[in-house]
TIKOL-657756 format. One line per field, with one value per residue (C-alpha): residue number from 1; residue in one letter; x, y, z. Coordinates in steps of 0.5 Angstrom, whole numbers, plus 2048, in hexadecimal, padded with zeros to 3 digits. Each point is the difference from the previous one (the first is absolute). Example, Ala and Ser with C-alpha at 12.3 -4.5 7.8 and 13.67 -1.06 7.14 Angstrom:
BEGIN
drendo <- 1:2
tido <- A:S
px <- 819:802
py <- 7F7:807
pz <- 810:7FE
//
This chain:
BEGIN
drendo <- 1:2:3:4:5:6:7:8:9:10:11:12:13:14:15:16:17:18:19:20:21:22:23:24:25:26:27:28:29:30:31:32:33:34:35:36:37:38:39:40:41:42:43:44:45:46:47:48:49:50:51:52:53:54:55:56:57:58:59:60:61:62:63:64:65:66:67:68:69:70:71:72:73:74:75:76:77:78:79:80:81:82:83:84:85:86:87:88:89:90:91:92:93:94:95:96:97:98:99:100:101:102:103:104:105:106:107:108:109:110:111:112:113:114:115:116:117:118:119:120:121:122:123:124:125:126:127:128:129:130:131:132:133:134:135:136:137:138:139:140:141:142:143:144:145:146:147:148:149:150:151:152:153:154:155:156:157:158:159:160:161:162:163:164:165:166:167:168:169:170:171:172:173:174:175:176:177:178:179:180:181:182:183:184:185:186:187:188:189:190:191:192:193:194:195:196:197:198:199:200:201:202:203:204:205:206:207:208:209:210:211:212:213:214:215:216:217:218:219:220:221:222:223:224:225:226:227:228:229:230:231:232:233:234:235:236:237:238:239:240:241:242:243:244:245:246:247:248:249:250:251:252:253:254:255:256:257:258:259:260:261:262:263:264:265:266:267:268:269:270:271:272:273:274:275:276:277:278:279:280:281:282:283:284:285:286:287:288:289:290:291:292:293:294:295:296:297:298:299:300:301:302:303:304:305:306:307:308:309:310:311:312:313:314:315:316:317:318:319:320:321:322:323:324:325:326:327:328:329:330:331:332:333:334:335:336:337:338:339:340:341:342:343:344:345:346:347:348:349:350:351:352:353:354:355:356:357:358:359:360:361:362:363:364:365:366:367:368:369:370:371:372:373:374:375:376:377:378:379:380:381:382:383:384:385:386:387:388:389:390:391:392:393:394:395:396:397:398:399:400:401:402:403:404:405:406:407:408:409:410:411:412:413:414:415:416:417:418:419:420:421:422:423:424:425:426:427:428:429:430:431:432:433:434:435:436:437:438:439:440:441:442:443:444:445:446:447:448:449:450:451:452:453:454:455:456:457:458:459:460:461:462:463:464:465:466:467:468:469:470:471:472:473:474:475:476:477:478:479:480:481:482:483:484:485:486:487:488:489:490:491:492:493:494:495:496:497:498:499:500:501:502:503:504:505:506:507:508:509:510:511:512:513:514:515:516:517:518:519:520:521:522:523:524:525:526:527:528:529:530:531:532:533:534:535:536:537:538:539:540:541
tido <- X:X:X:X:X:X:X:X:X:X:X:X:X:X:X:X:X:X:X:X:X:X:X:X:X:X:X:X:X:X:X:X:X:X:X:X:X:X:X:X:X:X:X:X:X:X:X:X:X:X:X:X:X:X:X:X:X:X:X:X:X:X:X:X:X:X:X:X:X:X:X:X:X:X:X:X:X:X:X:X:X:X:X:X:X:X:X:X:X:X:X:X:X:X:X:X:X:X:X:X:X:X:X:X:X:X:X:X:X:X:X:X:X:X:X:X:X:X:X:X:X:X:X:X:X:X:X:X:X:X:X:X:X:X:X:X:X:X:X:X:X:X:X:X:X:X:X:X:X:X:X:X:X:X:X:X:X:X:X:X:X:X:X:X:X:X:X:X:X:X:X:X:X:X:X:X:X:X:X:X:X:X:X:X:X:X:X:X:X:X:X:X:X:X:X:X:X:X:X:X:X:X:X:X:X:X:X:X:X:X:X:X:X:X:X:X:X:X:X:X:X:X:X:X:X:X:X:X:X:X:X:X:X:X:X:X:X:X:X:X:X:X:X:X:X:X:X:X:X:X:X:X:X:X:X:X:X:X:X:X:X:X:X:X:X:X:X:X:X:X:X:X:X:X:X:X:X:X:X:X:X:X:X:X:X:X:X:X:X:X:X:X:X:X:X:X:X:X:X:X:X:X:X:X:X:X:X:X:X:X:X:X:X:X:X:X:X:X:X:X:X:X:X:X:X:X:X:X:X:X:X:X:X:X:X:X:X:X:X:X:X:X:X:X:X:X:X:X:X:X:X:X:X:X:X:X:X:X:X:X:X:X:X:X:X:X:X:X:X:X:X:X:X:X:X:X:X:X:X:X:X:X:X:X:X:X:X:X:X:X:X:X:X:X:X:X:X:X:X:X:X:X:X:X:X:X:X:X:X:X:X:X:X:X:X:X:X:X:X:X:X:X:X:X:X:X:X:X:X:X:X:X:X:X:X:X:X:X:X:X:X:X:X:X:X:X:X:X:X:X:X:X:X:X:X:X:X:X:X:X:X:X:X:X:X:X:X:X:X:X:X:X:X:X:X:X:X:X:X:X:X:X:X:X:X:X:X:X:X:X:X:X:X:X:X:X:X:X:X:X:X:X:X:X:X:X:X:X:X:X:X:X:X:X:X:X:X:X:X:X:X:X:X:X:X:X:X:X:X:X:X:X:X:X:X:X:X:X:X:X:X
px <- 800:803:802:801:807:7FE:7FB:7FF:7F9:7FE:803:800:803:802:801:804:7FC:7FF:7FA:803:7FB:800:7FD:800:804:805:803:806:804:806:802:7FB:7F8:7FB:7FB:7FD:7FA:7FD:7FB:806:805:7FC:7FF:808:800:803:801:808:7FE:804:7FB:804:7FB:800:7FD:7FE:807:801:803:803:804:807:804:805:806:803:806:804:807:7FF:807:802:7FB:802:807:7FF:7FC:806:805:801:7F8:7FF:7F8:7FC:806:7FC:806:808:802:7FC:803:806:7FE:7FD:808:804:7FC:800:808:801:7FC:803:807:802:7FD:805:7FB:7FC:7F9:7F9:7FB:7F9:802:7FA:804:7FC:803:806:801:7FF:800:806:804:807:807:802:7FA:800:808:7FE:7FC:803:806:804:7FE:7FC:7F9:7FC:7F8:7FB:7FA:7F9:7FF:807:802:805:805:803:807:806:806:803:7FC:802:807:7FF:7FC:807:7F9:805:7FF:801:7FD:7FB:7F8:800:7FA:7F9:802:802:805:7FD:807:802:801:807:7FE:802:7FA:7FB:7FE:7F9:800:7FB:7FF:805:805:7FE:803:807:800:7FB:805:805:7FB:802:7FB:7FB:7FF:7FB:7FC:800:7FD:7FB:7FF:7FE:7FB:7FD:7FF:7FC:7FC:7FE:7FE:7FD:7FB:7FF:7FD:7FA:805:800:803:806:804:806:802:808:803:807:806:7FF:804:803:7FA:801:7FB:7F9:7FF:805:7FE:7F8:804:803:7F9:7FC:805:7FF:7F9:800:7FD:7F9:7FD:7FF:806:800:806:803:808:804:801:809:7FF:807:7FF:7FB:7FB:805:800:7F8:803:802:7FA:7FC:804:7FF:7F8:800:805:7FC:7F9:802:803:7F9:801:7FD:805:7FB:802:806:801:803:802:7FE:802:801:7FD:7FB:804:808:7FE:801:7F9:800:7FC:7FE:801:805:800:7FE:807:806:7FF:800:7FB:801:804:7FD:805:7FE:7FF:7F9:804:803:7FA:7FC:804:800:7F9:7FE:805:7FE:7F9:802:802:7F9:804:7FA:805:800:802:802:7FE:7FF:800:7FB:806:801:7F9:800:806:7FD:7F9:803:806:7F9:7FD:806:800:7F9:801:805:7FE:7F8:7FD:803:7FB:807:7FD:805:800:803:801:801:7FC:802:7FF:7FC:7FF:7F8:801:803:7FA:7FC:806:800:7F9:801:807:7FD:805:7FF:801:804:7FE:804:7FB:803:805:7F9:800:803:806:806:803:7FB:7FF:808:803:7FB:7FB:804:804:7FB:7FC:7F8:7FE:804:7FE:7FA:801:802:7FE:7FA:7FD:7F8:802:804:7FA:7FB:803:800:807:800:803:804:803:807:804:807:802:805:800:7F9:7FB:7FF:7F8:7FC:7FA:805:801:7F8:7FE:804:7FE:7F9:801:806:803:804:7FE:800:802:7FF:803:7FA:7FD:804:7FD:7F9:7FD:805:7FE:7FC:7FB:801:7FD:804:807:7FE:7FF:807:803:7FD:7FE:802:808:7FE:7FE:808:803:7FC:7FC:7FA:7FD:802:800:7FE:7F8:7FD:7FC:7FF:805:806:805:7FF:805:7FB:802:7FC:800:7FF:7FA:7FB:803:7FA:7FC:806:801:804:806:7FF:802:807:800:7FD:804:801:7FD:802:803:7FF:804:7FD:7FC:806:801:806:7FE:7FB:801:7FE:7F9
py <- 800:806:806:806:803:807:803:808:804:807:803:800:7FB:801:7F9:803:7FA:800:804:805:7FE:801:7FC:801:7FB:7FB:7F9:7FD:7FA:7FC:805:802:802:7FC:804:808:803:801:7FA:7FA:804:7FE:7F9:7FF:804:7FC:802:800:804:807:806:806:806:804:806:802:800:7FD:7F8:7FF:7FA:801:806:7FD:804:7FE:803:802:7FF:7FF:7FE:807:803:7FD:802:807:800:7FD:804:808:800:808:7FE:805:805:806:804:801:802:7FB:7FA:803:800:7FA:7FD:804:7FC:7F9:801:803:7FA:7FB:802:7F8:800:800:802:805:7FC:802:803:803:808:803:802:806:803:801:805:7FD:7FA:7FF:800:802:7FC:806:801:7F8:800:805:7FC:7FA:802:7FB:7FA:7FE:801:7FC:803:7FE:804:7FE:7FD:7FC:803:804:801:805:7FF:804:801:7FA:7FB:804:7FF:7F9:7FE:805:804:807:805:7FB:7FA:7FF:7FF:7F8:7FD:802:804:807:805:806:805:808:804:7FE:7F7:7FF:7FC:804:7FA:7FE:7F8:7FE:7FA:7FB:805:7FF:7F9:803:802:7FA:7FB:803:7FF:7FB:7FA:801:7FB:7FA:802:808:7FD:7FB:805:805:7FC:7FE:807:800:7FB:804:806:7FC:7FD:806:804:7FA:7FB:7F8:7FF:804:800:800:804:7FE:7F9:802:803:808:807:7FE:7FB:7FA:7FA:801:7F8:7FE:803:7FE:7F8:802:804:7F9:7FB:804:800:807:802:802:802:7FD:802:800:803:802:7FC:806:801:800:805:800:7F7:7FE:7FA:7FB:802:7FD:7F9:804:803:7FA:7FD:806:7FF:7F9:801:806:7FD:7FA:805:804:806:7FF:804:7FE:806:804:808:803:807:804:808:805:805:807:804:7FF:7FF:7F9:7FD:7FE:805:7FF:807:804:804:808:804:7FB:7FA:7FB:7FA:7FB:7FA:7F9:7FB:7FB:800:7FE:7FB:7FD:801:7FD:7FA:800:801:7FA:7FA:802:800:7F9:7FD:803:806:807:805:806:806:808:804:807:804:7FF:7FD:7FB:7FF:7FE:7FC:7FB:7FF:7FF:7FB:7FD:800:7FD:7FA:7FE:800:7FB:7FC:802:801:7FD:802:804:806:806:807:806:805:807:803:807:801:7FC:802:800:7FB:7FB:800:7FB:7FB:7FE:7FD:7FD:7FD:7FE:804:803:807:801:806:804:805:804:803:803:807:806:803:803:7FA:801:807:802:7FA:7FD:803:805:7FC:7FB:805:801:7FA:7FB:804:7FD:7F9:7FE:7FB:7FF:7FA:803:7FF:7F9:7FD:802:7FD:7FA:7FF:7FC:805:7FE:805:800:806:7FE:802:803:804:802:7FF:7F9:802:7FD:805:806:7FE:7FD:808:803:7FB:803:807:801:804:7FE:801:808:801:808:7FE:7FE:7FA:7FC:7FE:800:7FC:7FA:7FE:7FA:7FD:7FF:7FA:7FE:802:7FC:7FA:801:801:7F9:7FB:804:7FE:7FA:7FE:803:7FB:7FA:800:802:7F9:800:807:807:800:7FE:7FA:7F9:7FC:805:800:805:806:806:808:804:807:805:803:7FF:804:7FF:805:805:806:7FE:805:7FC:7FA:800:801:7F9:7FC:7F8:7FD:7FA:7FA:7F9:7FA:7FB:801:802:807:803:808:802:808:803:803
pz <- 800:7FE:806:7FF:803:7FF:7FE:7FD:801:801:7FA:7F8:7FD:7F9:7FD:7F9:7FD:7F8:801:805:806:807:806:809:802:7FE:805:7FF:802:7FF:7FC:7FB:7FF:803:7FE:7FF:802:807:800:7FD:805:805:800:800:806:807:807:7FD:7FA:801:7FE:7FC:800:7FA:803:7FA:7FC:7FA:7FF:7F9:7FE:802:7FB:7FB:7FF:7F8:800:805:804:807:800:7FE:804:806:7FF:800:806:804:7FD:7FE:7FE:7FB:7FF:801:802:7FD:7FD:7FF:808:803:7FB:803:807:800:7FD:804:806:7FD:800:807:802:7FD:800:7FF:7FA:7F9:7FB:801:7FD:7FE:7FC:800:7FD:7FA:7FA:802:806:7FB:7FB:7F9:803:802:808:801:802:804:804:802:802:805:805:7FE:803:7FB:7FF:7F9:7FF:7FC:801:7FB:7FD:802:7F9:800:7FA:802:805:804:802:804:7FE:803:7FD:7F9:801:803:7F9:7FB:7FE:7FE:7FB:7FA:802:7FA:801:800:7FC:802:805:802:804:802:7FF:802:7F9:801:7FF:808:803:803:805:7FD:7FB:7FC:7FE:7FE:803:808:7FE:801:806:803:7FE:806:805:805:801:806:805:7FE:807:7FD:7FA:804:804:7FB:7FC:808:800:7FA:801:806:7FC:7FB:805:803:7FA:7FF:7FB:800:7FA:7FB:7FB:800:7FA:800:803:7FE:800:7FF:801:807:803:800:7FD:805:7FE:804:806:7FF:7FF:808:802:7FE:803:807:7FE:801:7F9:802:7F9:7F9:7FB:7FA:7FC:7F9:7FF:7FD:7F9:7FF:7FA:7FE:7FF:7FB:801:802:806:800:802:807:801:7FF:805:805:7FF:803:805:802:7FF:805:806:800:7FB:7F8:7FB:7FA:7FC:7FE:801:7FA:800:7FA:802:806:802:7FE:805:7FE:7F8:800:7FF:7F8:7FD:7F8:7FF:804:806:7FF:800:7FE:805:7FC:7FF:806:801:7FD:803:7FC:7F8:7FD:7FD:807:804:7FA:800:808:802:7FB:803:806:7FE:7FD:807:803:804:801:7FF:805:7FB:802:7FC:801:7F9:7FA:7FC:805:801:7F9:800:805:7FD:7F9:804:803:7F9:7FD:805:7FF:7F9:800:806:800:807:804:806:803:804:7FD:803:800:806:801:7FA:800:7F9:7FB:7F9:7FE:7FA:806:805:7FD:7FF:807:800:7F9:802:808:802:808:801:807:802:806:801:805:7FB:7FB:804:7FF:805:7FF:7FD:7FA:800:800:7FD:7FC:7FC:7FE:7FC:7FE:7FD:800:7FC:803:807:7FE:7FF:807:804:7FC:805:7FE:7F8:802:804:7FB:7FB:804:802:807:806:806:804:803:805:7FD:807:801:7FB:802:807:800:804:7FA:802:7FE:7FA:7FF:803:7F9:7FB:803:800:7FD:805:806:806:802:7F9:7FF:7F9:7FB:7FE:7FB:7FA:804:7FA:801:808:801:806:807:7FE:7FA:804:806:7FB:7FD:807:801:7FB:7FA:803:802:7F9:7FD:807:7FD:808:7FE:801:806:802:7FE:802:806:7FD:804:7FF:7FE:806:807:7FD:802:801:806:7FE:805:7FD:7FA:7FA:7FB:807:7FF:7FA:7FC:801:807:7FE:801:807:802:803:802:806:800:7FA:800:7FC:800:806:804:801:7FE:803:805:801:806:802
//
């Protein structure tokens, strides 16, 4: 007879079901949903059966987060942490009290700044070396393609006045060519290749620390969007290996295997071995991340046509050739690939890569995607649905802020401008949506990020909407966060909507947002999260 371990009453239940209904009450036990509904809830309900009470907050099915680096996230946390560091003089306050309070520290290691705090972008040496007191630093921007380094860390890397830009990267230089500080891209290789190797237990640490923040913010499952070697981090998948064998890992991973862009497909043998290992040792790595361009802000991102006043038109990292051939062996031996791709000309690239593929080896039911989206060329909206591409939206990046005022738009020019992350057009062509953070490059807190696909404006914003036009549902972006991302992890049979039968993970959040103004949205937090039937949060009343 079944019994019911908890059940949850008194609130909303919004089961993100194919028809998107709702219900008041939900039983779980041993680990999965009994039941829905006050008058099938009640029957399972014993003596022993622990009550959640609700009291009028919403219960969803647990968020999924599809693209994110808790390792990265997690390590920035615990080392000289720059998020949210509102300008110049508190980054360097911030360093300058990371250095006096680790003086044991060789390098001095962490990230977090906004390109905006910075002129043009671009922070100095000269300004580091004073709060450094000498030792190198290596300090990477909050989007992870650039880095800012000291003048120690550019004679330890031999960077000097002529040093040449190594492919598909950057060194931002006085008028005279000596480095200025600031690497882009490939070129925060040469300094990070110094660094020494952390500890094991920093790293353990590290990704322990965010799994705690993941769970704190309503998440059950992630993706992990590089399980490799990348900049000066070390491969995540290790270290989820050592988390699961201590029986530490308390959410459901699944993770892109990183995509060597300087070898070809034979390294795909390799990568299918790292699947099966990874498989067995509780983390699913069905997908293989290929990195297609860079970023808007340092003119990276590849573009179709140039940036306005002599930037160039981006950095494609791989020829429509390499990446054709790529995508079609990997798509071949059953790998998803997990494309970045920011620029329209990328975005092109990997649905023409895509489409290649399958007119060689037909649908192969592989569940592609591209992440990021900063542009899309019109021409492209409707492929993603014809080629059952998802798009993997990070909703959080689609506001207008300094970053888009001062180092973006102006350089992209009016009719660019208005073809940003066009999540509306996307979903009304009948792309499939998920959501991730992309933490740390931006907040991990899944209701931020869904208050700015519904507004189009961050919390507070004074700035005006972005592309008002492009935003979507509260109900729509709540079930990309769920069972949208589910579907591009392959969890969805087995999580992603509150349905009988589907494993317990559940998110508590702190109040009911479809009661709320939309611009009040963002403000929700989480009360509780649930894996399994097991809580893994519980915020304090």
């Amino acid at each position: 007879m079944l019994t019911a371990d908890t059940v949850f009453l008194g609130g909303p239940v919004a089961t993100m079901d194919r028809t998107r209904s709702f219900t008041d009450a939900v039983a779980v036990g041993d680990g999965r949903i009994l039941a829905l509904g006050r008058t099938e809830v009640e029957k399972l309900r014993r003596r022993s059966t622990e009550i959640v009470d609700l009291r009028g907050r919403l219960l969803l099915p647990g968020l999924q987060d599809a693209h994110v680096h808790p390792l990265y996230g997690g390590l920035q946390l615990v080392r000289c942490d720059l998020t949210d560091s509102g300008g110049r003089a508190e980054c360097l306050r911030r360093i300058a009290e990371y250095a006096g309070a680790n003086p044991g520290a060789e390098w001095i290691l962490g990230g977090g700044w906004e390109m905006a705090s910075f002129p043009g972008g671009c922070p100095d040496r000269e300004s580091l070396d004073r709060v450094t007191g000498g030792r190198p630093a290596l300090l990477i921007n909050e989007d992870q393609h650039s880095g800012w380094a000291n003048s120690a860390a550019l004679r330890a890397a031999g960077i000097e006045r002529s040093t040449a830009d190594p492919p598909g990267g950057r060194i931002e230089r006085e008028r005279d060519g000596t480095p200025r500080g600031t690497l882009h891209e490939n070129a925060v290789e040469l300094v990070s290749r110094h660094v020494p190797e952390s500890s094991r237990d920093e790293y353990l640490r590290a990704l322990l620390a965010g799994q705690r923040s993941l769970h704190a913010h309503g998440v059950t499952a992630w993706h992990d969007a590089i399980l490799g070697r990348y900049l000066n981090y070390p491969d995540p998948l290790d270290y989820y290996r050592a988390l699961h064998g201590e029986a530490l890992l308390s959410g459901r991973v699944t993770g892109s295997l990183w995509w060597d862009r300087q070898r070809g497909t034979e390294q795909i043998p390799e990568l299918l071995g790292r699947a099966e290992a990874a498989r067995v040792e509780g983390v699913r790595t069905g997908s293989v991340k290929i990195m297609l361009d860079g970023i808007c802000e340092n003119f990276t991102a590849a573009m179709l046509h140039p940036y306005l006043h002599g930037h160039g038109s981006g950095i494609s990292y791989l020829t429509s050739a390499e990446l054709n051939e790529a995508v079609r062996a990997l798509d071949e031996v059953g790998f998803a690939v997990h494309f970045h791709a920011v620029g329209d000309r990328a975005v092109r690239q990997a649905l023409d890569a895509v489409a290649t593929a399958r007119s060689t080896n037909g649908d192969r039911g592989n569940r592609h995607q591209i992440a990021h989206l900063q542009v899309v060329h019109p021409d492209d909206l409707t492929r993603f649905a014809e080629l059952g591409v998802a798009a993997n939206i990070q909703a959080e990046w689609a506001h207008n802020d300094a970053a888009m005022t001062e180092l973006t738009a102006p350089y992209l020019g009016p009719l660019r401008y208005a073809r940003q992350y066009p999540f509306g057009s996307l979903l009304a062509a009948g792309t499939p949506l998920a959501i991730g953070s992309d933490w740390p490059v931006s907040t991990l807190d899944p209701m931020r990020a869904i208050h700015v696909a519904v507004n189009r404006t961050e919390l507070a914003d004074t700035e005006p909407p972005l592309l008002p036009g492009e935003a979507i549902t509260l109900s729509d972006a709540l079930a990309a966060a769920t069972i949208g991302s589910a579907r591009v992890h392959r969890l969805e049979r087995h999580t992603g909507s509150i349905t009988v039968g589907k494993r317990a993970d559940l998110t508590v959040l702190d109040a009911n947002p479809f009661e709320l103004p939309l611009r009040e949205i963002g403000e929700v937090g989480v009360a509780m999260t649930v894996v399994d039937g097991r809580v893994v949060h519980e915020a304090r009343d």
